[in-house]
DOVEXGU-188168 format. One line per 2 residues: number of its first residue (from 1); their letters; for each residue x, z, y of C-alpha. Coordinates in Angstrom, 3 decimals. Each point is the difference from the previous one (the first is absolute). Example, Ala and Ser with C-alpha at 12.3 -4.5 7.8 and 13.67 -1.06 7.14 Angstrom:
1	as	12.300 7.800 -4.500  1.370 -0.660 3.440
This chain:
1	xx	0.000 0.000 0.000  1.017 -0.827 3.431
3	xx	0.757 2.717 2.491  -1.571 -2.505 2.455
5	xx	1.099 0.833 3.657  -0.007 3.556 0.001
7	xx	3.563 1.372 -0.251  0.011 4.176 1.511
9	xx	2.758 0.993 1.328  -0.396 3.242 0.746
11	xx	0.604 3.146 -1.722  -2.409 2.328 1.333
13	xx	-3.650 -1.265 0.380  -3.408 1.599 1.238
15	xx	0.037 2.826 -3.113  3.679 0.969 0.275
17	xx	-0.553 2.467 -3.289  -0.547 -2.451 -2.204
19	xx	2.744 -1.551 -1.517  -2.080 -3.331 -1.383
21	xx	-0.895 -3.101 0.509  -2.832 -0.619 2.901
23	xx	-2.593 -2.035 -1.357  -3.085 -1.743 0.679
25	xx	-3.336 2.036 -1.465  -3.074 -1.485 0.356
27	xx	-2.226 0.790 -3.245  -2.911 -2.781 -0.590
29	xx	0.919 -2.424 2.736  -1.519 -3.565 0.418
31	xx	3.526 -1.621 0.028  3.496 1.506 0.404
33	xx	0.528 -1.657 3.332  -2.450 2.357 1.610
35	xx	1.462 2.966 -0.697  1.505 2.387 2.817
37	xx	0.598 3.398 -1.368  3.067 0.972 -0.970
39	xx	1.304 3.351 -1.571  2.916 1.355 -1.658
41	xx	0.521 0.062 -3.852  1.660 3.174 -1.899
43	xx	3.166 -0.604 -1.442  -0.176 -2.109 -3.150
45	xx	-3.216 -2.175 1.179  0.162 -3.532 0.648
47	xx	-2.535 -2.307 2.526  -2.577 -1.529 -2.344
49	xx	-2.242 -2.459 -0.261  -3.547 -0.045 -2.210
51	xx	-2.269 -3.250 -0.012  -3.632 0.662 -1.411
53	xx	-2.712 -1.652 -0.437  -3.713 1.995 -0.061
55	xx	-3.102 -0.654 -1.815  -1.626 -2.584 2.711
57	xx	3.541 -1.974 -0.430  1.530 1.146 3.520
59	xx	3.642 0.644 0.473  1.653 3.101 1.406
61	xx	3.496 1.459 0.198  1.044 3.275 -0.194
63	xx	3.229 0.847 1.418  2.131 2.680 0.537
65	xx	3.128 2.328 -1.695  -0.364 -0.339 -3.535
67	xx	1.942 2.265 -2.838  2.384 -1.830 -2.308
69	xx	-2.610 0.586 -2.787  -2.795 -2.059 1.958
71	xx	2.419 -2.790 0.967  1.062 -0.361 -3.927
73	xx	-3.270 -0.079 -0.914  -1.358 -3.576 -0.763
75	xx	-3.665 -1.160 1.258  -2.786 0.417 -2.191
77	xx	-1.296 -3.627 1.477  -3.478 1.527 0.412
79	xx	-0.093 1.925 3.042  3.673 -0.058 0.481
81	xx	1.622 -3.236 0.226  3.253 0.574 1.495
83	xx	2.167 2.895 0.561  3.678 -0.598 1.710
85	xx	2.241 2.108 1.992  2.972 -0.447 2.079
87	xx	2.856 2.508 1.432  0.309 -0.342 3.401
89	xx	-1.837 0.991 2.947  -3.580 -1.890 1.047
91	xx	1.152 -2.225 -3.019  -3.789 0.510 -1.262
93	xx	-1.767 -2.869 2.734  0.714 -2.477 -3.024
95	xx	-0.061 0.053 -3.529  -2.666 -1.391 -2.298
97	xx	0.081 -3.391 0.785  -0.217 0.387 3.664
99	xx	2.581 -0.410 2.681  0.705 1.500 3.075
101	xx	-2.028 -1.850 2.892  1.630 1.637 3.206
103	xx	2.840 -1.929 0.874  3.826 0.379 -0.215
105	xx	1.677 1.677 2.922  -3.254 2.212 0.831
107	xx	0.335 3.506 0.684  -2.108 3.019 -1.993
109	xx	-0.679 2.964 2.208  -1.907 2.733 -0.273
111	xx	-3.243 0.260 2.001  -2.028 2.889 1.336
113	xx	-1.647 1.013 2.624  0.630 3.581 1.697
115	xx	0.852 2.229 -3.431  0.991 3.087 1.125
117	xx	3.856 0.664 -0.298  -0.250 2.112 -3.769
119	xx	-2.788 -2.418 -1.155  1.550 -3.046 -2.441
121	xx	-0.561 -4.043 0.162  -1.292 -1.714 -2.067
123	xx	-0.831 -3.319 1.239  2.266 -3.166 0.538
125	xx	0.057 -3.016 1.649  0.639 -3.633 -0.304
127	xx	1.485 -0.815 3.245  0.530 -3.725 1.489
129	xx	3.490 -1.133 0.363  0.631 0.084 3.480
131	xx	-1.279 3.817 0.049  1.941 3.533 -0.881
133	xx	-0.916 3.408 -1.358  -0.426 2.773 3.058
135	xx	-1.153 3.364 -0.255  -1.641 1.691 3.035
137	xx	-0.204 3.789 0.629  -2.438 1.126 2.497
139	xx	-1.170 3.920 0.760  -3.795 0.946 0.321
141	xx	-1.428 3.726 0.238  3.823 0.872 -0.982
143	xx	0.383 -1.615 -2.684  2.311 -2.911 -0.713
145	xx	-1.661 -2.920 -1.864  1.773 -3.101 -1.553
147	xx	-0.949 -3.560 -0.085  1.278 -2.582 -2.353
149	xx	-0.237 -3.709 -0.414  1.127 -4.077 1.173
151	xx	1.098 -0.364 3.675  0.784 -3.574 1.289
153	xx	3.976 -0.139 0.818  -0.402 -0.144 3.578
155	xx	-2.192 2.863 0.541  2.992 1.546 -1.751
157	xx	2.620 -1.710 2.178  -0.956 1.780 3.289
159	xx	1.122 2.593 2.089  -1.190 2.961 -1.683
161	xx	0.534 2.313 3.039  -1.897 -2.899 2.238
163	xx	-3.075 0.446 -2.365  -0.431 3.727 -0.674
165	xx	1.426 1.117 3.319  1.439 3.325 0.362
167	xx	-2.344 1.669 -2.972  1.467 1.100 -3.474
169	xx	-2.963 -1.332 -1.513  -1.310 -2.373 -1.444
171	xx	3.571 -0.972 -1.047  0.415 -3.736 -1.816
173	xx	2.492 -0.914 -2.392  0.558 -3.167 -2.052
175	xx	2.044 -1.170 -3.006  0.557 -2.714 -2.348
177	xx	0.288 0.801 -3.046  -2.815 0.133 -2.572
179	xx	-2.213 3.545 0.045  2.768 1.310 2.347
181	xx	-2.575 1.544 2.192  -1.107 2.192 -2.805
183	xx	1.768 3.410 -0.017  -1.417 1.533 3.432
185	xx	3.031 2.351 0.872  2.653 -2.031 -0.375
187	xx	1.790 -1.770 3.103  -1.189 -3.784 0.050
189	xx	2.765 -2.707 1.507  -2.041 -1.130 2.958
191	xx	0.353 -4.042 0.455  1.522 -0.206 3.642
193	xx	-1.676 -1.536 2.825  0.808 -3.863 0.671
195	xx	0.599 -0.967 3.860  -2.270 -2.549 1.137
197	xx	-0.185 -0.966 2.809  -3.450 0.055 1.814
199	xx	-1.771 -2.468 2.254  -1.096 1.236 3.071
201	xx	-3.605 -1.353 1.386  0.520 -0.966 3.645
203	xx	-1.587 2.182 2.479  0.904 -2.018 3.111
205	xx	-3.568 -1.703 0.327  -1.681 3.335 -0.403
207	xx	-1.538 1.121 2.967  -0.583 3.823 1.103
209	xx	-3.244 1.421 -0.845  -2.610 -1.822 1.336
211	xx	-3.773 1.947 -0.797  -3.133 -2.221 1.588
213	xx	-2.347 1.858 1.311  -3.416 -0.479 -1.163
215	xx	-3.694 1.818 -0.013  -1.253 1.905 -3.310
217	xx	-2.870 -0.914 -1.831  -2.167 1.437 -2.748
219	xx	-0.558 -2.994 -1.528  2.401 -2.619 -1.653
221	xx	-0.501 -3.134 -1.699  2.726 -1.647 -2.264
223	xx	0.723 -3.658 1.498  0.841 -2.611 -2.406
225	xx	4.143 -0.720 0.194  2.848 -0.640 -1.765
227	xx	1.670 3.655 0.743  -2.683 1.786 -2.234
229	xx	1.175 0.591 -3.464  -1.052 2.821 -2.635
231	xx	3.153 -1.301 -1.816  -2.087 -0.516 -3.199
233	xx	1.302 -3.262 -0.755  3.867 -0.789 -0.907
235	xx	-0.269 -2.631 2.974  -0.087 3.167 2.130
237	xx	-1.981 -2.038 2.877  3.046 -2.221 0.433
239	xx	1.822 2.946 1.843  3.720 -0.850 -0.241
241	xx	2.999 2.416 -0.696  2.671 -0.322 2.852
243	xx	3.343 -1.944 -1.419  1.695 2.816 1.676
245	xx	-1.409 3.268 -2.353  2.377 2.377 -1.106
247	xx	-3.302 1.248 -2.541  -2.472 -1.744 -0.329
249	xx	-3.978 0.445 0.147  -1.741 0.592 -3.326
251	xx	-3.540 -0.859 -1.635  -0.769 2.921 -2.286
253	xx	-2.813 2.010 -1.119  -0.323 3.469 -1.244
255	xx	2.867 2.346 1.299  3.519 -1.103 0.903
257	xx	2.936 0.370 -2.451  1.206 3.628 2.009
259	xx	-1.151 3.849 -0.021  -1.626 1.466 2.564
261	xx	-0.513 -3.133 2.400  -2.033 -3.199 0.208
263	xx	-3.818 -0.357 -0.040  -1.777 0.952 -4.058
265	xx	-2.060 -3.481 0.577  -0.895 -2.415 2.528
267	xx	-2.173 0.543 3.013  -2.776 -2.655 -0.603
269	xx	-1.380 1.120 -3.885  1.697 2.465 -1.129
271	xx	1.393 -2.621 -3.324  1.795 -2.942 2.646
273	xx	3.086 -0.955 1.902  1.715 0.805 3.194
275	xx	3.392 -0.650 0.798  3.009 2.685 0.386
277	xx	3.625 0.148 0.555  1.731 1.886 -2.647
279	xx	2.757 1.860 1.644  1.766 1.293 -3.936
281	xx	1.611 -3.517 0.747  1.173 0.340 3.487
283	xx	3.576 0.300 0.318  -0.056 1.908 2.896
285	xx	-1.999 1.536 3.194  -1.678 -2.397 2.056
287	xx	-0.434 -3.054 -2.595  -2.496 -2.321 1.179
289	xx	-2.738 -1.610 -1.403  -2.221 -3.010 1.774
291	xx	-3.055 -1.944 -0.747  -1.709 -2.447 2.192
293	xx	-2.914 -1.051 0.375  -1.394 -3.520 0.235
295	xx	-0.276 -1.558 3.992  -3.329 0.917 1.500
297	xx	-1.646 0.659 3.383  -2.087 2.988 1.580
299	xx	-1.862 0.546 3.514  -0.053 3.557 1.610
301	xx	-1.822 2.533 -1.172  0.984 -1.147 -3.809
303	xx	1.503 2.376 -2.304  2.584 0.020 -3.125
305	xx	-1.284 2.553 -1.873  1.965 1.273 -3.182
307	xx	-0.064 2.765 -2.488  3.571 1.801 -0.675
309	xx	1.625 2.834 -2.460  3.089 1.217 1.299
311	xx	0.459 3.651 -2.759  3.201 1.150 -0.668
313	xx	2.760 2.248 1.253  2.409 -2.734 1.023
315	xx	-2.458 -1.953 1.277  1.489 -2.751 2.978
317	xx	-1.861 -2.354 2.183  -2.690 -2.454 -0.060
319	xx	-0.320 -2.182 3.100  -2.291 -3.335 0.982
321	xx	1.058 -2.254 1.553  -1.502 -2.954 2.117
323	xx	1.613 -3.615 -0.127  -1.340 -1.630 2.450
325	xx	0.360 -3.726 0.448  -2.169 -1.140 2.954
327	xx	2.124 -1.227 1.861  2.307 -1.703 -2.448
329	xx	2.621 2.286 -0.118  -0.345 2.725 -2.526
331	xx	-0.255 3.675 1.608  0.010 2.767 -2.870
333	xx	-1.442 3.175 1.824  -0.311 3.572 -1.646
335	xx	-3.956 1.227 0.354  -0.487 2.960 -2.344
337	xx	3.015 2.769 -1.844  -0.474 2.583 -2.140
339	xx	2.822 2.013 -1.318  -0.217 2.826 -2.438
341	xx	-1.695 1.752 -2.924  -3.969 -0.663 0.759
343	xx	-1.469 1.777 -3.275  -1.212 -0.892 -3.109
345	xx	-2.957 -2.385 0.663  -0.433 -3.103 1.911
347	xx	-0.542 -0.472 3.778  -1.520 -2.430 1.998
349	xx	1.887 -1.631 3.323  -1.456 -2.480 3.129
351	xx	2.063 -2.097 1.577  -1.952 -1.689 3.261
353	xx	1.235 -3.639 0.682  -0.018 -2.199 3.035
355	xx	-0.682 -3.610 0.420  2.417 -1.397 -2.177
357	xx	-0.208 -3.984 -0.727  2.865 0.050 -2.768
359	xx	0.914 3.263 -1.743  1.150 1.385 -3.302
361	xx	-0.106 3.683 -1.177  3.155 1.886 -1.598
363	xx	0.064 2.781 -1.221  3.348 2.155 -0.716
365	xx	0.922 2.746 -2.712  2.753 1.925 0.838
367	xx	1.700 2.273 -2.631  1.085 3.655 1.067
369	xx	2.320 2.190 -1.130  -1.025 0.490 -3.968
371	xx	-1.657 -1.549 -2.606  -3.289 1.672 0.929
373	xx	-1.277 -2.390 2.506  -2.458 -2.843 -1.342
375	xx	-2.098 -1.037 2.783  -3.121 -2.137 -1.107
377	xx	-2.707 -2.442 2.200  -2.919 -1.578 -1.090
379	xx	-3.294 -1.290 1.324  1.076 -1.783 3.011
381	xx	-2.833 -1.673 2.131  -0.277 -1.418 3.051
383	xx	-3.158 1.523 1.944  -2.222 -0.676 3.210
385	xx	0.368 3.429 1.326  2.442 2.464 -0.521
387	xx	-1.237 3.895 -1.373  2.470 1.223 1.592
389	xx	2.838 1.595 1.105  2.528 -1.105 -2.114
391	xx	0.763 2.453 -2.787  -3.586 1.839 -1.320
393	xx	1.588 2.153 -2.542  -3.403 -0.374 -2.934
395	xx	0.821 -0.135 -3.407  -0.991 -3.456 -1.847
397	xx	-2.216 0.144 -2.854  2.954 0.191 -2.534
399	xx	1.629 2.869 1.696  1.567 1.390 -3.100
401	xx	-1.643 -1.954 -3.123  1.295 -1.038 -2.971
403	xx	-0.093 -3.930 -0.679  -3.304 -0.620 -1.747
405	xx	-0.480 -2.954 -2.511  -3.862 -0.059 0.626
407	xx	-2.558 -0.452 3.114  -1.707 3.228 0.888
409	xx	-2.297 0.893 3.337  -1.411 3.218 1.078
411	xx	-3.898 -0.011 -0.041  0.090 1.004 3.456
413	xx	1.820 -1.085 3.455  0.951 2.425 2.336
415	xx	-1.214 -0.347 3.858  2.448 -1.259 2.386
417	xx	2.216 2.754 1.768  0.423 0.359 3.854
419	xx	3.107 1.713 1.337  1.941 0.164 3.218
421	xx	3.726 -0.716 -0.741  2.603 0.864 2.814
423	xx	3.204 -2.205 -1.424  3.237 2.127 -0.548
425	xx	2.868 -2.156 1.501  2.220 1.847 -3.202
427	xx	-1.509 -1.639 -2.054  -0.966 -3.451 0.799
429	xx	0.869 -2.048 3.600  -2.918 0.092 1.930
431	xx	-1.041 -0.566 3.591  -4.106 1.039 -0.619
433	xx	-1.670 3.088 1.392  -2.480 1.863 -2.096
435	xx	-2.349 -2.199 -1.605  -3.187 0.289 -1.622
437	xx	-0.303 -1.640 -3.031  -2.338 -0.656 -2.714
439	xx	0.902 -0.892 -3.541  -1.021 -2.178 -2.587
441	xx	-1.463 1.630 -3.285  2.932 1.058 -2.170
443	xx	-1.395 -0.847 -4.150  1.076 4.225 -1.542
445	xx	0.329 0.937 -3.452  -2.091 2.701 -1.002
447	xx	1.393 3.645 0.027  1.596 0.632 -2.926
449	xx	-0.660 3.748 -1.178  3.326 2.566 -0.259
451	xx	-0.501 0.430 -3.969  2.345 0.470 -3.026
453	xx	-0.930 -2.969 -1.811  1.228 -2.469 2.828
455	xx	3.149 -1.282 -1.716  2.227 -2.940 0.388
457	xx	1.764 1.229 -3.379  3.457 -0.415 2.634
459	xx	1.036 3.699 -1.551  1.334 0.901 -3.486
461	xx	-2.628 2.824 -0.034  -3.222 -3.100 0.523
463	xx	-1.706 2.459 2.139  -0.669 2.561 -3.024
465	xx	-1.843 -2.555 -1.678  -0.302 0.420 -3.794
467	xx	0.439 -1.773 -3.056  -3.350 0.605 -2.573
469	xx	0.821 1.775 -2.809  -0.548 -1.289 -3.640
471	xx	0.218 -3.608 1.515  1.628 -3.080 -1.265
473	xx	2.006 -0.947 2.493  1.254 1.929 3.569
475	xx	-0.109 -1.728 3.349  3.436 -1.173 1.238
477	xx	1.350 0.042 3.298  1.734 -3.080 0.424
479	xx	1.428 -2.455 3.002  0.538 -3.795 -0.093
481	xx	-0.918 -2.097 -2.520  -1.678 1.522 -3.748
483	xx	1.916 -0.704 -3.018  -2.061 -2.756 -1.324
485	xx	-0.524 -3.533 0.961  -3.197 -1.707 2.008
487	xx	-1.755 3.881 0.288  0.409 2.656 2.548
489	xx	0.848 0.254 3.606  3.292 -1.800 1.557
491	xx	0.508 2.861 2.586  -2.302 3.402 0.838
493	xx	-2.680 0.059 2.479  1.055 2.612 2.913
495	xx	3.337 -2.426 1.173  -0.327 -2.952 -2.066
497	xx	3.457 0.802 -1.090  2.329 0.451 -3.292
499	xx	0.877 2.931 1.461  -3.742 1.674 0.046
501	xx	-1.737 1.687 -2.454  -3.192 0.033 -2.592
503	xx	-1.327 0.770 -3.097  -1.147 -2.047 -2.616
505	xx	-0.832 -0.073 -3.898  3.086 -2.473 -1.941
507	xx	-2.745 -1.527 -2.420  2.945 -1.550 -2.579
509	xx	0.473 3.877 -0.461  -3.334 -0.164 -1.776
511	xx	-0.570 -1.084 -3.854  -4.121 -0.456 0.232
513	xx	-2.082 -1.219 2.115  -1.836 3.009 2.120
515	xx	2.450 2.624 -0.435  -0.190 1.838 3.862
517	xx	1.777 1.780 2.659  -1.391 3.287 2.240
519	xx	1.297 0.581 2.845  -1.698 3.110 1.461
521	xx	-0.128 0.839 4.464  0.295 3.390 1.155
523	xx	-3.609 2.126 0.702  -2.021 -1.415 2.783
525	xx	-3.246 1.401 1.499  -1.383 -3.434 1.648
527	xx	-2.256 0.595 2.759  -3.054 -2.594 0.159
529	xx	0.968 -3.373 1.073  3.330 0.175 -1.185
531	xx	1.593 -2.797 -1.794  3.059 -0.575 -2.274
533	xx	2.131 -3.072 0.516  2.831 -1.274 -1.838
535	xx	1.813 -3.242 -0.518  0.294 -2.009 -3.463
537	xx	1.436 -3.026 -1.786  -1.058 -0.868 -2.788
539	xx	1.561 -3.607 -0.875  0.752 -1.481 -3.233
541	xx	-2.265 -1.597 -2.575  -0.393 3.096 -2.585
543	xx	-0.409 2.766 2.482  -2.798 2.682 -1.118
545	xx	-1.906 2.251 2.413  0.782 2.563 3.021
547	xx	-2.808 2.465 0.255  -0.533 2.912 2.291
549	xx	-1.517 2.823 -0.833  -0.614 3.701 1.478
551	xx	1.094 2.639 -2.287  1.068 4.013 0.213
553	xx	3.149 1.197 -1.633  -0.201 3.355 1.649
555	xx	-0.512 1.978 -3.321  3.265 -1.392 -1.970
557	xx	-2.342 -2.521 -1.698  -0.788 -3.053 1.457
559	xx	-3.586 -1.225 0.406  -1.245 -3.260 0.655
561	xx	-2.984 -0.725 2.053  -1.623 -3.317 0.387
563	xx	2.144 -3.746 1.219  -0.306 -0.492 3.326
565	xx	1.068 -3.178 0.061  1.521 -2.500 -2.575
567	xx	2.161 -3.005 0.704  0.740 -2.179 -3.225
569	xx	2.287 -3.339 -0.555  2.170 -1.958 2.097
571	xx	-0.470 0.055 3.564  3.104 -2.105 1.110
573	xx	3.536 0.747 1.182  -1.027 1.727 3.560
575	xx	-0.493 3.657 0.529  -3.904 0.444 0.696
577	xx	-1.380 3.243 1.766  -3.184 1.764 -1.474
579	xx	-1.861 3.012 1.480  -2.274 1.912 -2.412
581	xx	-2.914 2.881 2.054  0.674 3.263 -1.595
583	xx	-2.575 2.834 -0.909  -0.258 2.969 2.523
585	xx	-0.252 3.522 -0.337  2.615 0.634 -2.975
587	xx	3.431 0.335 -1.058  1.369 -2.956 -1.848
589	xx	3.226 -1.950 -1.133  -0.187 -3.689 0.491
591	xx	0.753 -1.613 -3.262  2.207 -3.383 -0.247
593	xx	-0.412 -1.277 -4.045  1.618 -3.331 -0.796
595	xx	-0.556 -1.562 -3.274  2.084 -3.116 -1.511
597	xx	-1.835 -3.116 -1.124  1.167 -2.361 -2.672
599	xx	3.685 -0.344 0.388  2.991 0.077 2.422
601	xx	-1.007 -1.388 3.164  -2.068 2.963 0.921
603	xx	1.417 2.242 2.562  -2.100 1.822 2.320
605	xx	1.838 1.728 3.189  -1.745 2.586 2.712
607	xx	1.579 0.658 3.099  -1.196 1.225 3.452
609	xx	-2.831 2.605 -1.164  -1.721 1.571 3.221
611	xx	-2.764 2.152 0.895  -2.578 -1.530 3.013
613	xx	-2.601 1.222 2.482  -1.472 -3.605 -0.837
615	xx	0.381 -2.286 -2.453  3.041 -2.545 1.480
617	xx	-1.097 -3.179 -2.065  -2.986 -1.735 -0.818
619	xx	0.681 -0.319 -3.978  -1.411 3.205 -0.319
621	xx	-1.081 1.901 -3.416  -2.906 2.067 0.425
């Protein structure tokens, strides 16, 4: 057998007290190539590989350290219909007829998200050539927590110092060599930062601040223009980066690639785009970022209006500018700046315009001083009127959302909202006096109730959720992909990331169809009107049922009452939200009981399980 490209050089991995080989373990696995857990053998044990075959005819692999006895052993050609093993590390990914798929010269790190410094890893990852193993230490509450995983070279190749500042934390470090990010105390050689020189945009077109004047009003009407983009299509409205960039804008949805900075989801749905600079890959303070807009005109009175998230500790800049043509030779003019951390939520700005025959918007990211500082827009319009003055600080209707897969409205819009705003020249350049101004409904979720069963499963402990007893399977908490092929989610629901978490039944685990899984809430009194709501995916072509009921384990036994709710077969590859009314009046647990259907392409995963005033979507169990 091949030892493919994996060849470890170091002595002392993640488990430095074991003195064998590290080896790929992934028991009943669609195909070897999607394994990516890892542990370390005892001394004497040997990677293995086990090809079966089950009664319906489907093929799974079990692999992981084997003993010398179970590698001599020959396969019975029944269930078992290959068993190999090999002697050096990760040698396991082939064997059995298959070959490794990954690619010569790629390196294997190991990947986790925030494990506390005692906890182990367990997880590796397949990284692309032109990227590097970090690891990333960062202190919360205290407590030092340690990230793990693929970094692209050049986010590696920076100024460390430039990045983080003057803090001790987070501190990044990168290396080369295969799972060399794996023991977390040791001293990792930190690749050293490459000079580059950096373009610098020319300012000397750019005119002091220039703010129109213009009167309020309480009403505003989009006006149809070539400036207004939601950024939902890849086109992005034909806006143009500027040759010049030293980062560039970026289309995303969901939350940016950094901790504790960047908007959770886009300002227009909730489950869209917006565009953001990501300042991890800024070389240094002050990197700019430009996008233009395509030419158009305006009259006076006209407004740019535009919705922004600037959160972040190192947060820098975020100017507009005006380019304005009229007269044949461009003027670029600086109309609205906003420097600083602005909170956690989005914000919208109004620029007022002038009579402009020939103009083009741009507007500017600058990084600051860390790698906290990803400053967002989206939603830019062009209106009659402008509400203004220039920066009213009111959260958009994704102020800190996760990214939803699925439509959902509120039965009921809220009234508009009439304040007086006196602009605070700290925050945003302004020349308006106190203005009167009346806003436009906002769309609200509705209140979700403080309770113990509102879980996003992002903690080892799942909330003090519970696994039924005397079951045939236990819920697992999980993040990326399942084991098996075509079934399961791709990603959890709260950040639509590898790095999130859920839970989910592994249906090849199962030998029978309708063999189930309890997972059991903590006690609840519900109050009337309540309602439970909770996020599934359920996709594959065997997949059983997901049913709800109430129940009361209070006693040490647990009893079942009647299903609230039952959700059976495949219901595609998206996360879907259901909301189930709950009884009032009594204490209950909330009971989450998946069952497997005929064969291997049945996983069922849960994630985001809160408790409502109101029921938040309209496929409602009652």
């Amino acid at each position: 057998m091949n030892t493919m490209l994996l060849y470890i050089t170091l002595a002392v991995l993640f488990v430095p007290s074991s003195s064998g080989l590290t080896c790929l373990i992934c028991p009943d696995i669609a195909h070897p190539r999607f394994c990516e857990d890892v542990g370390a053998c005892t001394s004497g044990e040997k990677c293995g590989m086990e090809r079966k075959m089950d009664n319906f005819g489907g093929v799974s692999y079990s692999i992981g350290c084997k003993s010398e006895k179970i590698c001599n052993t020959p396969p019975d050609n029944v269930t078992s219909q290959c068993n190999e093993c090999c002697t050096t590390d990760l040698c396991n990914t082939q064997g059995c007829g298959e070959t490794d798929t990954n690619g010569a010269g790629v390196n294997v790190c190991y990947r986790c998200s925030g494990n506390l410094q005692s906890e182990v890893c367990h997880k590796i990852a397949f990284c692309k050539q032109e990227e590097l193993c970090f690891t990333k230490e960062e202190y919360r509450n205290g407590e030092k927590y340690i990230f793990t995983g693929c970094m692209e070279k050049r986010m590696c190749n920076m100024d460390i110092g430039s990045i983080f500042g003057k803090r001790a934390e987070p501190d990044l470090q990168c290396c080369s060599d295969n799972l060399c990010n794996g023991h977390i105390n040791r001293t990792l050689t930190t690749i050293q930062p490459t000079q580059t020189s950096t373009p610098v945009i020319p300012a000397s077109t750019i005119a002091p601040v220039t703010l129109i004047p213009s009167k309020c009003t309480n009403t505003a009407t989009s006006v149809d223009s070539p400036i207004n983009c939601d950024f939902e299509k890849v086109d992005i409205c034909n806006y143009m980066e500027d040759k010049n960039n030293n980062i560039d804008w970026r289309r995303h949805t969901g939350m940016t690639s950094s901790l504790n900075t960047g908007p959770s989801a886009d300002h227009t749905t909730s489950q869209g785009y917006y565009m953001y600079i990501e300042t991890s890959v800024a070389l240094r303070k002050g990197d700019k970022a430009r996008i233009w807009s395509m030419t158009t005109s305006s009259t006076k009175g006209q407004c740019i209006s535009f919705w922004y998230n600037m959160y972040g500790v190192s947060i820098g800049t975020l100017n507009v500018y005006i380019a304005d043509n009229s007269t044949g030779t461009e003027q670029t003019k600086l109309v609205w700046s906003l420097s600083g951390n602005q909170g956690n939520t989005w914000h919208i700005a109004n620029v007022p315009l002038s009579d402009l025959q020939s103009m083009k918007v741009i507007f500017e990211g600058i990084a600051g001083d860390g790698y906290t500082g990803d400053i967002a827009i989206d939603d830019i319009q062009l209106m009659d009127a402008c509400p203004c003055p220039d920066s009213i600080h009111t959260p958009g209707p994704s102020s800190i959302a996760p990214l939803l897969t699925e439509f959902q409205t509120d039965s009921t819009t809220p009234t508009s909202i009439t304040m007086t705003i006196t602009p605070k020249t700290s925050e945003a350049v302004s020349t308006l006096s106190t203005t009167t101004v009346t806003l436009p409904p906002v769309s609200t979720s509705p209140t979700i109730v403080e309770s113990p069963i509102n879980c996003a499963f992002e903690n080892t402990s799942i909330c003090q959720y519970q696994q039924g007893s005397g079951e045939d399977h236990d819920w697992l908490r999980h993040s990326g992909r399942t084991n098996s092929l075509n079934t399961g989610p791709i990603a959890d629901h709260t950040y639509n990331t590898s790095g999130g978490h859920y839970m989910y039944l592994e249906s090849s685990n199962s030998i029978m169809k309708g063999e189930t899984a309890r997972l059991w809430t903590p006690m609840i009194t519900p109050t009337k009107g309540q309602c439970l709501s909770f996020w599934y995916n359920m996709y594959g072509i065997t997949v059983g049922n997901l049913t709800i009921y109430t129940g009361n384990n209070s006693t040490g036994s647990e009893q079942l009452d009647g299903a609230l709710c039952t959700i059976s077969g495949n219901q595609g590859q998206s996360w879907k939200q259901k909301c189930v009314l709950l009884p009032d009046s009594k204490p209950i647990n909330i009971v989450f009981e998946a069952e497997t259907g005929d064969g291997y392409t049945g996983d069922i995963a849960l994630d985001d399980v809160n408790l409502n005033f109101v029921c938040p979507c309209k496929d409602t169990c009652s």
